[in-house]
C-alpha positions as CSV (number, residue, x, y, z in Angstrom):
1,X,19.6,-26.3,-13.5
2,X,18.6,-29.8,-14.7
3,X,14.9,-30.3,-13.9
4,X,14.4,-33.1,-11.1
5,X,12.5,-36.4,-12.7
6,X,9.2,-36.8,-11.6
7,X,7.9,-39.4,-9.1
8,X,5.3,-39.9,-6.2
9,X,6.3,-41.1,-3.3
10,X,3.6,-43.3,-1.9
11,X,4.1,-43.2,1.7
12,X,6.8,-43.7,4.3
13,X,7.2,-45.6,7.3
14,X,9.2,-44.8,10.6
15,X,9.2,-46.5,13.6
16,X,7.2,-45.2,16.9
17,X,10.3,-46.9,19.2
18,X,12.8,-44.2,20.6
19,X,15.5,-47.0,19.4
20,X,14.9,-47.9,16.4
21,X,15.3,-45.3,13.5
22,X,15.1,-47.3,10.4
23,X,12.5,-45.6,8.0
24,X,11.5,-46.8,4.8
25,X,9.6,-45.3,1.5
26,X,8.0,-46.3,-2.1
27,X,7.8,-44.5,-4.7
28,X,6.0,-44.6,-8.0
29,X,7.1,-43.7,-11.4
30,X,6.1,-44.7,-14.7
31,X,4.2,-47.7,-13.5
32,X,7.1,-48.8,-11.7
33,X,7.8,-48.9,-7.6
34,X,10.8,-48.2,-5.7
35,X,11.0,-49.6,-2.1
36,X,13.8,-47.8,-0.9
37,X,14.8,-48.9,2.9
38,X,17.4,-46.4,5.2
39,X,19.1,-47.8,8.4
40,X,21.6,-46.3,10.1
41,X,23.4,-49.8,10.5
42,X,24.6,-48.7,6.7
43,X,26.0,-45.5,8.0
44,X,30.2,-45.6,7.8
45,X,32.1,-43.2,9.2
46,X,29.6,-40.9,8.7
47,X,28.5,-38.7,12.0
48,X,28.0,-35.6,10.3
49,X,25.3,-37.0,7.9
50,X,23.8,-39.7,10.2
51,X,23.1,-36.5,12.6
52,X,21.5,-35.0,9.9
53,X,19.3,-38.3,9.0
54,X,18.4,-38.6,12.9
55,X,17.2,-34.3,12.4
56,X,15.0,-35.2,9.6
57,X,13.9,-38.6,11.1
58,X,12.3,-36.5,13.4
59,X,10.4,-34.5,11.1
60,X,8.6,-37.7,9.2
61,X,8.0,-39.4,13.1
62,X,6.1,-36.1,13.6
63,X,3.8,-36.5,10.6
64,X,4.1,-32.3,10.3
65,X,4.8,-30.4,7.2
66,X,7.7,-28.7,9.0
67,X,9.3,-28.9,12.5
68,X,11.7,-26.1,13.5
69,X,13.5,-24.8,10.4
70,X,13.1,-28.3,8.6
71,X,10.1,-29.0,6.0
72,X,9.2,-32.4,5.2
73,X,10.1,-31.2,1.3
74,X,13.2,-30.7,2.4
75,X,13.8,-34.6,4.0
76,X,12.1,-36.3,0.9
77,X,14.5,-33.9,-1.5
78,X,17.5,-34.9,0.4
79,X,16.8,-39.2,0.7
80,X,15.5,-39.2,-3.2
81,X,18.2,-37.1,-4.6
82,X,20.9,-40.0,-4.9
83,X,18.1,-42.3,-6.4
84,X,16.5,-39.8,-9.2
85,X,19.6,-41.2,-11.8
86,X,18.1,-44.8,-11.1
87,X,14.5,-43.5,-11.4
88,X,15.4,-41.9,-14.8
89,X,17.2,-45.3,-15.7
90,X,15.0,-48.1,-14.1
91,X,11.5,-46.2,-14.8
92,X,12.0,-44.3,-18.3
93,X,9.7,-42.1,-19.5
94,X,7.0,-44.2,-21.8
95,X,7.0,-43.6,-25.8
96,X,4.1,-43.0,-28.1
97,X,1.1,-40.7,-27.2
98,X,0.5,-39.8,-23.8
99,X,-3.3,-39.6,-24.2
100,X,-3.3,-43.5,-25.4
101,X,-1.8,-44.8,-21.8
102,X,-4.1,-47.3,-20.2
103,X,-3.2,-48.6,-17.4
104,X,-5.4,-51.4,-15.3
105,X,-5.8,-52.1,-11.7
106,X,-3.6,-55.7,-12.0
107,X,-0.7,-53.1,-13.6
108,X,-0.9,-50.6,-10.3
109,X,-1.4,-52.8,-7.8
110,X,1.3,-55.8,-9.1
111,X,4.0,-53.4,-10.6
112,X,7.5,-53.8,-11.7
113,X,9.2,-53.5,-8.5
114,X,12.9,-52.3,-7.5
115,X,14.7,-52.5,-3.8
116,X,17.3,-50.9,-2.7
117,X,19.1,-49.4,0.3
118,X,20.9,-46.3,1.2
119,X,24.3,-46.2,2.3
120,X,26.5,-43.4,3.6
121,X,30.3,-43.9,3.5
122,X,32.6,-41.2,4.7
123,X,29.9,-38.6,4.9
124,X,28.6,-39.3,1.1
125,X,25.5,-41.4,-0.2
126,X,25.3,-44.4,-1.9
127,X,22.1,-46.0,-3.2
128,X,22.5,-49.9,-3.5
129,X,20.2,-52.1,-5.4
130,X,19.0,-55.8,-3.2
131,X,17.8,-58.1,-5.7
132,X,14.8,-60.2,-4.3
133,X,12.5,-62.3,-5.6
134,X,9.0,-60.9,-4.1
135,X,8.4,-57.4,-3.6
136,X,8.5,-56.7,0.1
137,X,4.7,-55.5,-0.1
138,X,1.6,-57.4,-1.1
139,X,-1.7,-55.1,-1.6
140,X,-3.6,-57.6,0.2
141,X,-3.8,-59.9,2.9
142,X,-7.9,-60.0,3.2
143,X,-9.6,-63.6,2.3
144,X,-13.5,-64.8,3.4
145,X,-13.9,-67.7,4.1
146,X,-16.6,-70.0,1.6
147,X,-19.4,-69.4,2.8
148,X,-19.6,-65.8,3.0
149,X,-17.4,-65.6,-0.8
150,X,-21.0,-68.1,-1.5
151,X,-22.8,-65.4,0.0
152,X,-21.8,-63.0,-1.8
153,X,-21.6,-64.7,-5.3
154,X,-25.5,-64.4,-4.6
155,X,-25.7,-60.8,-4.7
156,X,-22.6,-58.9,-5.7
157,X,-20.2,-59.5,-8.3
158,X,-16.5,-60.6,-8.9
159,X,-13.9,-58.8,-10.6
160,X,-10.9,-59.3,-12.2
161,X,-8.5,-56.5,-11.7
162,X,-6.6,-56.6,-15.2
163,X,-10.1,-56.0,-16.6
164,X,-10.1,-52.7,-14.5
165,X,-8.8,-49.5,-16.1
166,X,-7.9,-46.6,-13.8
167,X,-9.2,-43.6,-15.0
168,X,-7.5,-39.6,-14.6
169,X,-8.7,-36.7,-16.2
170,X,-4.3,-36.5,-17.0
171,X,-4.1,-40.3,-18.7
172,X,0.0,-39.6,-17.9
173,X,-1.2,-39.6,-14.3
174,X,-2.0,-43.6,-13.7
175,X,1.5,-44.2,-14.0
176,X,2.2,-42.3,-10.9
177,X,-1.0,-41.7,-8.4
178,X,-3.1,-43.6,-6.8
179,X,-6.3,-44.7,-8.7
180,X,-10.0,-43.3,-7.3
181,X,-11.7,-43.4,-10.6
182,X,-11.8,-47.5,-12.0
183,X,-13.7,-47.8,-15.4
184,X,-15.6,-51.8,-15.5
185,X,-17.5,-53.3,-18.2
186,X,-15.2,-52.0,-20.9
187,X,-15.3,-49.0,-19.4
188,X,-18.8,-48.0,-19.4
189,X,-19.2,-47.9,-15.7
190,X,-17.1,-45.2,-13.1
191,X,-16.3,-46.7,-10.0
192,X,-14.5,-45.6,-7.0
193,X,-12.1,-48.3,-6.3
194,X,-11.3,-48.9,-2.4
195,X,-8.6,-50.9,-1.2
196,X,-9.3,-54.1,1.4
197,X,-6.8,-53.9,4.3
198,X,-8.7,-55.7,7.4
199,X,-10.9,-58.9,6.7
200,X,-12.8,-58.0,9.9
201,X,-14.0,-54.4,8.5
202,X,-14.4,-55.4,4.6
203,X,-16.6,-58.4,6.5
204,X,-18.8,-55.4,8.1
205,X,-18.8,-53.2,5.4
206,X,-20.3,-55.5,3.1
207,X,-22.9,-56.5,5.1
208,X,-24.0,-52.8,5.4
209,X,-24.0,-52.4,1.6
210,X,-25.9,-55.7,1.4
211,X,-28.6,-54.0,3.7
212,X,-28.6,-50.7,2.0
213,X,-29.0,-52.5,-1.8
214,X,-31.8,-54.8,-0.4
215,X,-33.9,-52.0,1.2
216,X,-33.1,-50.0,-1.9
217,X,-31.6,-47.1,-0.5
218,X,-28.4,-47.1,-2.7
219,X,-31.1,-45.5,-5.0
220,X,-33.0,-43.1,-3.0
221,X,-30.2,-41.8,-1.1
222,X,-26.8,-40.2,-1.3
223,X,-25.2,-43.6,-0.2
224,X,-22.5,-45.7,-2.4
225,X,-24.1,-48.5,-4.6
226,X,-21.3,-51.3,-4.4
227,X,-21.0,-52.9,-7.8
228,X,-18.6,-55.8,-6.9
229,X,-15.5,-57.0,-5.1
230,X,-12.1,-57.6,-6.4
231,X,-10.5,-60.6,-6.0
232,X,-6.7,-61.6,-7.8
233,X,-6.2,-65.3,-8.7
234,X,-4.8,-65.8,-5.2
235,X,-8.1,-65.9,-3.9
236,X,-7.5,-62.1,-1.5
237,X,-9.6,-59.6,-1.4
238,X,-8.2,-56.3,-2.9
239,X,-10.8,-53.7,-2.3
240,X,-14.7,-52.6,-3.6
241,X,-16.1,-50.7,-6.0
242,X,-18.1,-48.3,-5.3
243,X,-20.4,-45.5,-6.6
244,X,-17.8,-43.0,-8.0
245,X,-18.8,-39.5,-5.9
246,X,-17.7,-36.6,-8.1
247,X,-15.7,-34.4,-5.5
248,X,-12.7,-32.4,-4.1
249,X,-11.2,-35.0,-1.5
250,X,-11.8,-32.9,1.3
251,X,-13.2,-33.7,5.0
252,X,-16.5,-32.2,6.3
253,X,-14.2,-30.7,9.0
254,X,-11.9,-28.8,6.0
255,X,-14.9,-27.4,4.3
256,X,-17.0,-26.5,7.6
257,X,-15.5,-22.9,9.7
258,X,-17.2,-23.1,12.8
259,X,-16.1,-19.5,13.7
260,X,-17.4,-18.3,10.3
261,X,-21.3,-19.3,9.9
262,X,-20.8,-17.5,6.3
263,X,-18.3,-20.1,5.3
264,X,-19.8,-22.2,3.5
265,X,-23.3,-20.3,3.6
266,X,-26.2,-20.9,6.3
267,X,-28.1,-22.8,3.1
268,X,-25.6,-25.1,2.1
269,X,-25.0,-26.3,5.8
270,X,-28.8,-26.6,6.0
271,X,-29.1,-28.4,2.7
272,X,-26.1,-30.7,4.1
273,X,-27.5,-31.5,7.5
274,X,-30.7,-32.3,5.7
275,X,-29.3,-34.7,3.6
276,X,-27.7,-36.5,6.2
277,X,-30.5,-36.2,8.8
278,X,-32.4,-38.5,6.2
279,X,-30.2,-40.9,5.4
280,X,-29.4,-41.5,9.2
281,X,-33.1,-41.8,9.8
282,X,-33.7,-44.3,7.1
283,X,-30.5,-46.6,7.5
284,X,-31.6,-46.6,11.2
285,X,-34.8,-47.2,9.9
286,X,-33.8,-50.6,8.5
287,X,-31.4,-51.5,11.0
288,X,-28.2,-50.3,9.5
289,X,-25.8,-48.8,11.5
290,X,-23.0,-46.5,10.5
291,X,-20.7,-47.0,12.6
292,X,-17.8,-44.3,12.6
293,X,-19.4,-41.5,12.2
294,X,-17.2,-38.4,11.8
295,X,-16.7,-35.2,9.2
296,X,-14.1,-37.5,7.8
297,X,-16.8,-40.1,6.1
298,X,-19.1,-37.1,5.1
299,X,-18.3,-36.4,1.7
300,X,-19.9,-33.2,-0.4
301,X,-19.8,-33.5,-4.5
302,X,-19.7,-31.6,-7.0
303,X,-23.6,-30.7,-7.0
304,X,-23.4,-29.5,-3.2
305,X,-24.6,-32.7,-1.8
306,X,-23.9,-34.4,1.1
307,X,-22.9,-38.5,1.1
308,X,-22.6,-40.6,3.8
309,X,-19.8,-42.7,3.4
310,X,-17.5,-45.7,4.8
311,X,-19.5,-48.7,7.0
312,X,-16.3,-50.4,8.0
313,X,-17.3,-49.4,11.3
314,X,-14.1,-48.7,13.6
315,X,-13.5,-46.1,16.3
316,X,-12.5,-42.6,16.2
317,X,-11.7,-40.6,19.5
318,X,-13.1,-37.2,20.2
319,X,-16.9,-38.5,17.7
320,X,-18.4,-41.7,19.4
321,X,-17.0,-42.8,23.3
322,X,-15.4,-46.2,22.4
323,X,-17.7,-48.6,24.3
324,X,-20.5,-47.1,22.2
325,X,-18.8,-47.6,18.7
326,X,-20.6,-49.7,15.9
327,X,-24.0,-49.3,17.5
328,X,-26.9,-46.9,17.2
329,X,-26.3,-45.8,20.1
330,X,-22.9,-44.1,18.9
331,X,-24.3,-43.3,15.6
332,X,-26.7,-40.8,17.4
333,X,-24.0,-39.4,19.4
334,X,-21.6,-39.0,16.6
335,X,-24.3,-37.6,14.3
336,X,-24.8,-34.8,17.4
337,X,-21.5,-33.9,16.8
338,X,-21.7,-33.6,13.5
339,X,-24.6,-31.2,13.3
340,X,-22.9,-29.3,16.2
341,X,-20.5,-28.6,13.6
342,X,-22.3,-28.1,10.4
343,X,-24.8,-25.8,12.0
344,X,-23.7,-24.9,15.7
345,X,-26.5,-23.2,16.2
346,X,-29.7,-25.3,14.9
């Protein structure tokens, strides 16, 4: 059996409206995207398959791994299949030594880029290619306006991203995931690299890392030290970099088992709730407010330390009642929370 080429696919999106069922995907592969588009308006004399596609519709709209007897595996298997031959064509496998890939943040985030449709026609699939002349997705729409880009010129710096190199412990790997580790100044520095999506939050978050680097607490604390903004020649705003935290991706709430007080161990919850008892006291301190607090911005490294992380602000139900978000007010009621989880009963 051949061996199915590899890709990532990126993320999908479906509609939330019982009418429409038009779904859509990108995928990565060698550096290159796919945006692959299906809609049932494509679908020919087809009922057998287009019942099948409306079944597995359901299971992406659903966001679960499986939903009756259908996995999610099993829907992205069945869409990518009739693609993989243009994958293997489009996106070929690079030459040379693996180990010598370097790929920069300008090469991930404005790739080669490929569009196409899905057809089915009496019951059998047919990828077609739509040629366009911009890819349907930009990574960015943040801007600031001059006098807060002047604002920031006075404390933070610019960057470039084609003089950003995305670092993975795999170097094969930055041709198909999505970076976290950035390398700056010729790849002396580690940085975590996070992507701008709301003008609005990147506005708030950097005037809580602003704060936190003048009061100096970037450096006494396990908070991210922000080492500059990204910014393509178009003038947006594509994301921070941040102090790289060496960890498993993995909420608070995934590592904490409220029913088991031995998992993780009465000291490391202690050390945790600790840590974050002190930051929280000094951000307050100096007027800093975090702003969504939740196990989902607590982040624990490598060393078994706790970070507080993420000042876009925002609001998340079930941590901070929404009329209370973004103030201190909700801070102390999420961080109750919190500590009702990490050590229910201290």
């Amino acid at each position: 059996m051949a061996t199915a080429p590899r890709y990532e696919i990126e993320n999908h999106i479906t509609s939330i409206r019982d009418h429409d069922h038009d779904a859509s995907f990108n995928v990565r592969r060698n550096g290159k995207v796919f945006y692959i588009y299906v809609k049932p308006s494509g679908f020919v004399n087809s009922p057998i398959m287009t019942k099948k596609y409306l079944a597995y519709l359901e299971v992406l709209r659903s966001g679960e791994e499986v939903v009756g007897d259908i996995y999610d595996t099993d829907v992205y298997e069945w869409l990518m299949t009739p693609f993989e031959p243009l994958f293997v064509e489009l996106a070929p496998d690079p030459t040379g030594d693996l180990r010598n890939i370097k790929v920069t943040l300008k090469d991930h985030l404005f790739p080669e880029y490929f569009v196409f449709t899905l057809d089915i026609i009496d019951e059998k699939m047919y990828p077609r290619r739509i040629h366009r002349q911009t890819p349907p997705y930009q990574p960015s729409f943040v801007r600031f306006d001059d006098d807060f880009l002047d604002e920031l010129e006075e404390w933070t710096a610019f960057y470039d991203p084609v003089g950003i190199t995305l670092s993975f412990k795999n170097p094969e790997d930055a041709l198909f995931k999505q970076p976290k580790k950035a390398l700056i100044e010729n790849d002396k520095i580690e940085c975590f690299f996070k992507p701008c999506y709301s003008t609005v939050q990147s506005i708030r978050e950097l005037k809580a890392y602003k704060m936190i680097a003048a009061a100096g607490l970037d450096r006494q604390l396990n908070l991210c030290h922000l080492y500059g903004v990204v910014m393509d020649d178009q003038g947006f705003i594509l994301g921070l970099l941040l102090t790289f935290i060496d960890c498993d991706v993995v909420p608070l709430s995934c590592m904490v088992h409220p029913d088991d007080p031995d998992d993780p161990p009465p000291a490391s919850r202690q050390k945790w709730m600790g840590q974050l008892d002190t930051t929280f006291d000094m951000l307050h301190e100096f007027g800093i407010v975090w702003g969504d607090v939740k196990a989902e911005n607590v982040l624990i490294d490598q060393r078994n330390n706790a970070w507080i992380t993420d000042f876009g602000g925002g609001y998340t139900e079930g941590w901070v009642d929404r009329d209370m978000a973004e103030t201190q007010a909700g801070d102390l009621m999420g961080m109750l929370k919190l500590r009702k989880l990490i050590v229910p009963e201290g």
